[in-house]
C-alpha positions as CSV (number, residue, x, y, z in Angstrom):
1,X,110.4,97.7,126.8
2,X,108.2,98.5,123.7
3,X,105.5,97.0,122.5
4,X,105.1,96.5,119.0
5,X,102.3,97.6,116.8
6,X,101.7,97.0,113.4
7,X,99.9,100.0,111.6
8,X,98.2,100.0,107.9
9,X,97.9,103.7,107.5
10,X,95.4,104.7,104.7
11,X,96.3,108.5,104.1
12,X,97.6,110.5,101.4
13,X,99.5,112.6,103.3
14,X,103.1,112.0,103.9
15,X,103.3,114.5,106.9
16,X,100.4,113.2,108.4
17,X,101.4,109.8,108.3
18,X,105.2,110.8,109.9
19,X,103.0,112.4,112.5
20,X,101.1,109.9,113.7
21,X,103.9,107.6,113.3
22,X,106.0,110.0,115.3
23,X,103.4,109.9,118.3
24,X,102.9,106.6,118.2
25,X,107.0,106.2,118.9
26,X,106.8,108.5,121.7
27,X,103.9,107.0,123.5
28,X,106.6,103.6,123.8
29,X,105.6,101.8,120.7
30,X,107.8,100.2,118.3
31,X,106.0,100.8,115.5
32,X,106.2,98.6,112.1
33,X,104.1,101.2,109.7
34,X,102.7,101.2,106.4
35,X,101.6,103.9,104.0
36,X,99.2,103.3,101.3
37,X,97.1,105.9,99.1
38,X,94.7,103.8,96.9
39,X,91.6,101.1,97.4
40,X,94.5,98.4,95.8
41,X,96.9,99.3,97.4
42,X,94.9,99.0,100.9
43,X,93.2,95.2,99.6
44,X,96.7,94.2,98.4
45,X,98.4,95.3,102.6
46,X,95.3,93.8,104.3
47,X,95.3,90.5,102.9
48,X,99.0,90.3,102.8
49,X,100.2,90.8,106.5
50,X,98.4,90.8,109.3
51,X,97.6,94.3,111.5
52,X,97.0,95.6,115.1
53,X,95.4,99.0,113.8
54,X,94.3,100.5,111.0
55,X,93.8,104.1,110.4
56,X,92.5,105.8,107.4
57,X,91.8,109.9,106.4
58,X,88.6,109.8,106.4
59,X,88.9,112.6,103.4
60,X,91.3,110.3,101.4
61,X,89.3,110.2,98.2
62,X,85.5,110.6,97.1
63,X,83.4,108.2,95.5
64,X,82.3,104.6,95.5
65,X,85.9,103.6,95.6
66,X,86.2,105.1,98.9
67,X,83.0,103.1,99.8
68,X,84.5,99.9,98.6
69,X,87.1,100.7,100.5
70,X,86.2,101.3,103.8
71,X,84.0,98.2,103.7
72,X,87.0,96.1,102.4
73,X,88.5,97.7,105.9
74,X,85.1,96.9,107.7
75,X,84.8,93.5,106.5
76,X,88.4,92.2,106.8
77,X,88.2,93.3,110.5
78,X,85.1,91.7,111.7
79,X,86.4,88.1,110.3
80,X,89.8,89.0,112.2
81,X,87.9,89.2,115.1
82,X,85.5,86.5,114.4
83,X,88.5,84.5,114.4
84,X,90.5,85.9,116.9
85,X,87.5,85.1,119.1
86,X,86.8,81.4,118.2
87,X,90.4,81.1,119.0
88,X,89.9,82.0,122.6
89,X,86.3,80.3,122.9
90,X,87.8,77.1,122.0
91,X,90.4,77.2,124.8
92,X,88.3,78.3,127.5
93,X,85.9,74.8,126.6
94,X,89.1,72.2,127.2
């Protein structure tokens, strides 16, 4: 059975982004996958659905919008995992 994993791919590269999703099928993953190419588009995915993984081309764009974006990535990760840890903290006290 395959586990399923939900990628936000940052990348403007079509082929890239059927190649990673191509590995990622044949490593046993079902994979739900999203492609977006710009800082709004990324914000807009992120606080829309929720995400296992994300994975961004380093050499997407250059600038302070690529700045801005990586710390929107940054940021939105370290409260999911602030959260995601409370969660657990507060069952292991009951």
């Amino acid at each position: 059975m395959s586990k399923l994993l939900r990628v936000l791919n940052i990348d403007d590269s079509e082929d890239d982004a059927r190649l990673l999703l191509r590995r990622l099928s044949k490593e046993g993953f079902e994979v739900k996958f999203e492609r977006v190419e710009t800082p709004q588009a990324m914000a807009a995915a992120l606080s829309d659905r929720s995400w296992d993984i994300v994975i961004s081309d380093y050499a997407i764009a250059i600038g302070s919008k690529t700045e801005r974006a990586r710390s929107t990535v940054y940021s939105r990760l370290r409260y999911h995992r602030r959260r995601t840890s409370s969660r657990r903290n507060k069952g292991r006290r009951q």
